[in-house]
ZAPA-427338 format. One record per residue: residue in one letter; x, y, z of N, C-alpha, C in turn. Coordinates in steps of 0.2 Angstrom, whole numbers, plus 5000, padded with zeros to 4 digits. Atoms other than C-alpha are relative to their C-alpha. Layout:
<recs>
AXYZXYZXYZ
...
</recs>
This chain:
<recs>
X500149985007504264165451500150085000
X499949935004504664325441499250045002
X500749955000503264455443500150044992
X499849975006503164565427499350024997
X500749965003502264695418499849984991
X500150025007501264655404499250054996
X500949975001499964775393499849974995
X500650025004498464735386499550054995
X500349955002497264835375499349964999
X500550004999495464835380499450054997
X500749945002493964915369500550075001
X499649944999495165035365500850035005
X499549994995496065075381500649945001
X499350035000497765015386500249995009
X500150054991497864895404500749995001
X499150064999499664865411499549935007
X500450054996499364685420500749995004
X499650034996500764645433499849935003
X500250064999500864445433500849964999
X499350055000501964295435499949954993
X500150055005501064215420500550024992
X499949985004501564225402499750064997
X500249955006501564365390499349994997
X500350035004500664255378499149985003
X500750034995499164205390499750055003
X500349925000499064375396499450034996
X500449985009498564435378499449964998
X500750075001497264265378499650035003
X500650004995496264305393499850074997
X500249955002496264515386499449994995
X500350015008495664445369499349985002
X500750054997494364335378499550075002
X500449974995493664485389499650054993
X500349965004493564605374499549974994
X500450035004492764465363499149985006
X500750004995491364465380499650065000
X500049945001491364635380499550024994
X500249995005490864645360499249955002
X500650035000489564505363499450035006
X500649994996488564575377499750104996
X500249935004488564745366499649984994
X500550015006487764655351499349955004
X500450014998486464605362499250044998
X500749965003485164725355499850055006
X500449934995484864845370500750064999
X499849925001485665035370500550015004
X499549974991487165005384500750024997
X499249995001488765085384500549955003
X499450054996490365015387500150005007
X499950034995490365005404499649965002
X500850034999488664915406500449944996
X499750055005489464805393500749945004
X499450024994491164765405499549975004
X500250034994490164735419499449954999
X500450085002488764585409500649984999
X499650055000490464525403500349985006
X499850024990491064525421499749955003
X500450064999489664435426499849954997
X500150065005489664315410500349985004
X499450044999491364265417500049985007
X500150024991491164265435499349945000
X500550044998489464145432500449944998
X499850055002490664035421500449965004
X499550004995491964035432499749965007
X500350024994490663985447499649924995
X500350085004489963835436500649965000
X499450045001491663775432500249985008
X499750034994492163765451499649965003
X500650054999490363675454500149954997
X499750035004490863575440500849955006
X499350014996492563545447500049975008
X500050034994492063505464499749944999
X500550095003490663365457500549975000
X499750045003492063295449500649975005
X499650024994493263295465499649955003
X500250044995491863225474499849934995
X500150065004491463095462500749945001
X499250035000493463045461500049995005
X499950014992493463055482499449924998
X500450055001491962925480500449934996
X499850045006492862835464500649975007
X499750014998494462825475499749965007
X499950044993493662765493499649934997
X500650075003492462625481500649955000
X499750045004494062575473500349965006
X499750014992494862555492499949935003
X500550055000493362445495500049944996
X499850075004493662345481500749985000
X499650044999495462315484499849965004
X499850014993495262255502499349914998
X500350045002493862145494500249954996
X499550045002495062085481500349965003
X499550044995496262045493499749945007
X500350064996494961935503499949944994
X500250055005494461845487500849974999
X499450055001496161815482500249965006
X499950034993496561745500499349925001
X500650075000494861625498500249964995
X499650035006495661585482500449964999
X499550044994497061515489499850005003
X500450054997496261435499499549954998
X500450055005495161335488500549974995
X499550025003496661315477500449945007
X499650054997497461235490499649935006
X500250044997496061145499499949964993
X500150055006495761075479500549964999
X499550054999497361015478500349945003
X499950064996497460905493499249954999
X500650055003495660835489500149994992
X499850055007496360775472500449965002
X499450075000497960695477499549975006
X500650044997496460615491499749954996
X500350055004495560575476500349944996
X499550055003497060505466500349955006
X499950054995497460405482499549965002
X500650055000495760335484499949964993
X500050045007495660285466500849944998
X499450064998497260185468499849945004
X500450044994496660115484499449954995
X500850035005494860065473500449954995
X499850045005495859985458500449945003
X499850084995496859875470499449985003
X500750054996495259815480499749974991
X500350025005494559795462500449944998
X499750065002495959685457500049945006
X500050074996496059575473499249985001
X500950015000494059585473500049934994
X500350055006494259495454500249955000
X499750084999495459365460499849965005
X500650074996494459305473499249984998
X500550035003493059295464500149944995
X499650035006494159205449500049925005
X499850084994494659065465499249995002
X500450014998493059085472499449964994
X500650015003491959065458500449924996
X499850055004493158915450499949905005
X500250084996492858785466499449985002
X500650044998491258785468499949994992
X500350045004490958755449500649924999
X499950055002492158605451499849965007
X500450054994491358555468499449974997
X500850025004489658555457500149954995
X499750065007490558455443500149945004
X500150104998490958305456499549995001
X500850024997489258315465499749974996
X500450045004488358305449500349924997
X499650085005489758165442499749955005
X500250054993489258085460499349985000
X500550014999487658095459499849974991
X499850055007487658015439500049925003
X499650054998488757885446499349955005
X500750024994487157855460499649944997
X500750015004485857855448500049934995
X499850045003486757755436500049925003
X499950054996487257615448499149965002
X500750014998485357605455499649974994
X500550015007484657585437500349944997
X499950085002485857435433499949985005
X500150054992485457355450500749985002
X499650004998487257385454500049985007
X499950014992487757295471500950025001
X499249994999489557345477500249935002
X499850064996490457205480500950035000
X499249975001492357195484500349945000
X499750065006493557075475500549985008
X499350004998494656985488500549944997
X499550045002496156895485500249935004
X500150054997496456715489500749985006
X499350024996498356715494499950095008
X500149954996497356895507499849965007
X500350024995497156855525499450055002
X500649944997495756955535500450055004
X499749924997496857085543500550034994
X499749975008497657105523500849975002
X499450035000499256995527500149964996
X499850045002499856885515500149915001
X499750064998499956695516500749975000
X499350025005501456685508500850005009
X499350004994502456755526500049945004
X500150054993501756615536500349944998
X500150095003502156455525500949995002
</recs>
């Protein structure tokens, strides 16, 4: 950068400032010093303008030392901010990593679940058809029994004897007379 002279006019006097900065910024900071300058004059004690310089000197040099206190806080807060946030990616990045992985251990225990529940509705249905079978032969086992045992009781209470009818043309081994003649 350029160097360059630049003057100012302080409580009268006339400063050259040799600077890289602007003109315009120049003439800001003068403005600032001789509006310090005034103010430490209407403080109500008896000081000339030098005494006046050298409180505004010291106004700016204490300002100047708070802003850099300031300024450092604020570094060190941001250093802090940054190694937290570090900490929370790295934390991020295991969470998401668990994530996926419960994402993915979820999804094999559903299609598990949706195969077991398959599984279950087929055992359900052949479970219903063997019951259907099962449950249809012993109510018609129960249906002869009780007809048979009807059949018993009834026969008993007419004084039914079983007899058997035979035939006159039947031999005793069930041959017919008819082949012999």
């Amino acid at each position: 950068m350029d160097k360059k002279k630049v003057s100012v006019q302080i409580e009268g006097r006339s400063y050259a400032i040799i600077t890289t900065e602007d003109k315009s910024y120049v003439k800001k900071v003068a403005e600032e010093v001789t509006e310090r300058i005034r103010k430490a004059a209407q403080s109500g004690r008896n000081l000339d303008t030098r005494d006046c310089a050298v409180l505004a000197a010291l106004d700016l040099c204490d300002d100047r030392n708070k802003a850099d206190r300031k300024n450092r806080d604020v570094v060190d807060k941001a250093d802090q901010i940054i190694r937290r946030s570090g900490e929370l990616a790295a934390q991020c990045k295991e969470y998401k990593e668990k994530l996926a992985s419960a994402i993915n251990e979820n999804t094999a225990l559903t299609k598990r679940v949706k195969a077991l529940e398959e599984q279950l509705r087929v055992t359900i249905r052949e479970n219903e058809a063997l019951k259907k079978n099962a449950d249809t032969k012993p109510i018609e086992n129960q249906k002869k029994f009780e007809q048979t045992v009807r059949d018993k009781k009834t026969e008993k209470l007419m004084g039914y004897v079983p007899m058997r009818q035979y035939s006159l043309f039947e031999e005793k081994d069930g041959k017919s007379d008819t082949n012999n003649e």
